[in-house]
N, C-alpha and C positions, 0 to 999 in steps of 0.2 A: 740660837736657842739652846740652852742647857739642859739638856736628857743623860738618863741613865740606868742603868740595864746591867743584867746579871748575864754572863758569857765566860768562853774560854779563848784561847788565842788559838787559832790556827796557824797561824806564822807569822814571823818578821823578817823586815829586810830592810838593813841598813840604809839609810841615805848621807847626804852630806852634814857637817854641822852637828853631828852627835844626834839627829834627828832618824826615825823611823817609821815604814810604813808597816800596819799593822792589821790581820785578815783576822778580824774576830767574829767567834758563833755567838750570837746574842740572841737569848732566852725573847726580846721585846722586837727587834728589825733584825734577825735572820744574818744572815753571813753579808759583814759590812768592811769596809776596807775605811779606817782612820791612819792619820798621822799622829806622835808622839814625840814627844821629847824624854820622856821617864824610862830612864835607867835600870837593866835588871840589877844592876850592883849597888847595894846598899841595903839597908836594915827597914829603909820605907818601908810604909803600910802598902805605899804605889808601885815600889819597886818591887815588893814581896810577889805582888799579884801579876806582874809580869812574867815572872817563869814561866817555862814551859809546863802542863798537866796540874792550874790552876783552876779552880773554879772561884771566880769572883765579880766582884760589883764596880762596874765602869762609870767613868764620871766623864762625858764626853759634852762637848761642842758642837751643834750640828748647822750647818752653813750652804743652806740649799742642799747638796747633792752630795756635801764632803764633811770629815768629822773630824774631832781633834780630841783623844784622848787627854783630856786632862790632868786625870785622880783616880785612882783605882784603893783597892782593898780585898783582902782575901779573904771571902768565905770557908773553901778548903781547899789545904794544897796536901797535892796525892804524893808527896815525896819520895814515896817509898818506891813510885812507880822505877823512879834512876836509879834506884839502888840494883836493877837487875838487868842486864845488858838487851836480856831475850823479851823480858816485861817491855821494857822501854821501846824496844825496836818494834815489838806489838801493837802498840800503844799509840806509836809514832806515824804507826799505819793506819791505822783509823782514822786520827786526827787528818791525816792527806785526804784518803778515801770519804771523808766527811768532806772537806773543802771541794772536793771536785761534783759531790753530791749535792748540795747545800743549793740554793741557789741565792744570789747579789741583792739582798735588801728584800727578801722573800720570809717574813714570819714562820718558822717551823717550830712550835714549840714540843711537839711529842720527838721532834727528833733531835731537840735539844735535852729534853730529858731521858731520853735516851742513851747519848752520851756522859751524861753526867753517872747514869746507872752502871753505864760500862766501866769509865774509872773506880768507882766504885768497887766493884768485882773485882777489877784488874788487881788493883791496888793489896786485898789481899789474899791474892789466889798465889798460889804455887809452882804450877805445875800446868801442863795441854794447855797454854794462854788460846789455842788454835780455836780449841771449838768454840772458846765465847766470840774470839773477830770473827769464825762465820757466822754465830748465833745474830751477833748485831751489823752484818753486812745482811743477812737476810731480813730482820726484824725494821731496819733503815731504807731496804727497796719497800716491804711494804708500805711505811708511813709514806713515804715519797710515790705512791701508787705505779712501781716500777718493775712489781713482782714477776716472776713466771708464771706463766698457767699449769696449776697442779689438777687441778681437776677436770678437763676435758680437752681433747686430743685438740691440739690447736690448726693440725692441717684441717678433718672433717667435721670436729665439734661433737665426735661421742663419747660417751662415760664407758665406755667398752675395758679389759683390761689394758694398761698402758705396760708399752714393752722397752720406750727408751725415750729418752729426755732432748728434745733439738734444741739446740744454739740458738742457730738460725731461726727457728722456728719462734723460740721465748718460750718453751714449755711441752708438754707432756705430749706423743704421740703413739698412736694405739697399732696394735701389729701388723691388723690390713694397709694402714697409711705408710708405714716402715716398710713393708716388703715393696713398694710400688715408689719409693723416693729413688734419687738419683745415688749414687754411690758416691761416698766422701771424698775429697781432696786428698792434697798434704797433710791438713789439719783436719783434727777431730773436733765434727761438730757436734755429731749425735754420741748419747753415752747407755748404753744398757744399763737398765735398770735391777741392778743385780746386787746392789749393794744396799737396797732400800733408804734412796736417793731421796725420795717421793715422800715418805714416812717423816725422815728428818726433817726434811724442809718445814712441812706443815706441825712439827713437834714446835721447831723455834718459832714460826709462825705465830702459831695459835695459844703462847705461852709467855709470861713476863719476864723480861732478859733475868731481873732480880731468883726468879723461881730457878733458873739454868746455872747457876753459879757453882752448882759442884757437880754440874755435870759435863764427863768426858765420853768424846766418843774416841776409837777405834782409831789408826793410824791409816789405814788402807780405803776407809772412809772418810777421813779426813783431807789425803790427796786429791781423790774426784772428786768431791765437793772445791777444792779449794780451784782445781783445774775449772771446774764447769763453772765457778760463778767469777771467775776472772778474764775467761772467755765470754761470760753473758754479759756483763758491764762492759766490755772493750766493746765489743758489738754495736749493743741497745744502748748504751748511756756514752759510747765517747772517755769512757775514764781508764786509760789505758798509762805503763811506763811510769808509776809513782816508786818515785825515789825510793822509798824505805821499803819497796816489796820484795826486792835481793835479798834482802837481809832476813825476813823471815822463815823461820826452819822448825820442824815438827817438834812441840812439849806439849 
């Protein structure tokens, strides 16, 4: 059966024979795993839309349970995203962080347009690439109903003031539940909320990524944020050790 669908690539991987297997996010069947023969190298219309931080239209085979790219074409390519080592390496992060998020032949279409909105951005922003990948790692747990509890202490369930943020926990817990927990490890699970933690979260939240595009926050806020929700995905979601997260560094 001949189907086809607008997506981006998540990854390739070489196989024998000049052939490839290919992890695309598609707008119509969710994150799908086809094979390939079309080359990024050439002037094609199919080759064009192979690059890496394409958005375009696939032209696939579909055979019971397996696919075959056949044809492609590019709607837009964000080229400019290469042009910037710190963009690209941002970029590159999501793109993982998306794959690992995504689920195998699972229709998400908000959190494909989603992504499509964040290249967008990416593409020509400047400068703090930081606060949009957490703007759209928080705005991506919620679609995927994966979020934290920002609004009631998650050990007792009261709206009481909240004094710090548990790992462990997934979400907000209020001062009498904090003074009566067991004392942390090695690792920091719990994080005072002293940085107006709680605030942010529900600004990206409750707002369209499109709307956040010139907005930076704070570098010191930036860290805890980036600590706590790297910690809460390792935990709750299993999505832990992506290759390009080394490489991320504060602009």
């Amino acid at each position: 059966m001949y189907i086809d669908t607008e997506g981006v690539i998540l990854k390739q991987v070489k196989m024998v024979n000049g052939r490839k297997m290919v992890l695309l996010f598609s707008n119509k069947y969710g994150k799908i795993s086809a094979g390939t023969s079309i080359s990024e190298k050439g002037r094609s219309k199919s080759a064009l839309a192979m690059h890496p931080f394409t958005h375009g239209k696939y032209e696939l085979y579909k055979n019971r349970d397996s696919y075959n790219i056949n044809g492609a074409e590019v709607i837009k390519s964000y080229y400019k995203i290469g042009e910037d080592v710190d963009k690209y390496m941002a970029c590159s992060y999501i793109l993982e962080f998306t794959e690992k998020l995504a689920l195998e032949n699972l229709r998400a279409p908000e959190l494909f347009r989603l992504l499509i909105d964040f290249l967008d951005i990416m593409e020509k922003r400047q400068k703090k690439y930081s606060t949009i990948v957490l703007a759209y790692q928080v705005k991506a747990l919620q679609i995927m109903g994966t979020m934290p509890e920002l609004d009631v202490c998650v050990e007792c369930g009261c709206k009481e003031i909240f004094t710090s943020f548990s790992i462990k926990g997934g979400g907000v817990i209020c001062e009498k539940c904090r003074k009566i927990m067991e004392p942390e490890g090695n690792e920091k699970l719990i994080y005072d909320l002293n940085f107006d933690i709680v605030d942010v979260l529900k600004y990206f939240s409750k707002n369209p990524l499109k709307s956040l595009e010139n907005l930076a926050i704070d570098d010191g806020l930036t860290l805890t944020l980036q600590n706590g929700l790297k910690k809460y995905v390792s935990l709750h979601l299993d999505i832990k050790n992506l290759k390009s997260e080394g490489f991320l560094i504060e602009y």
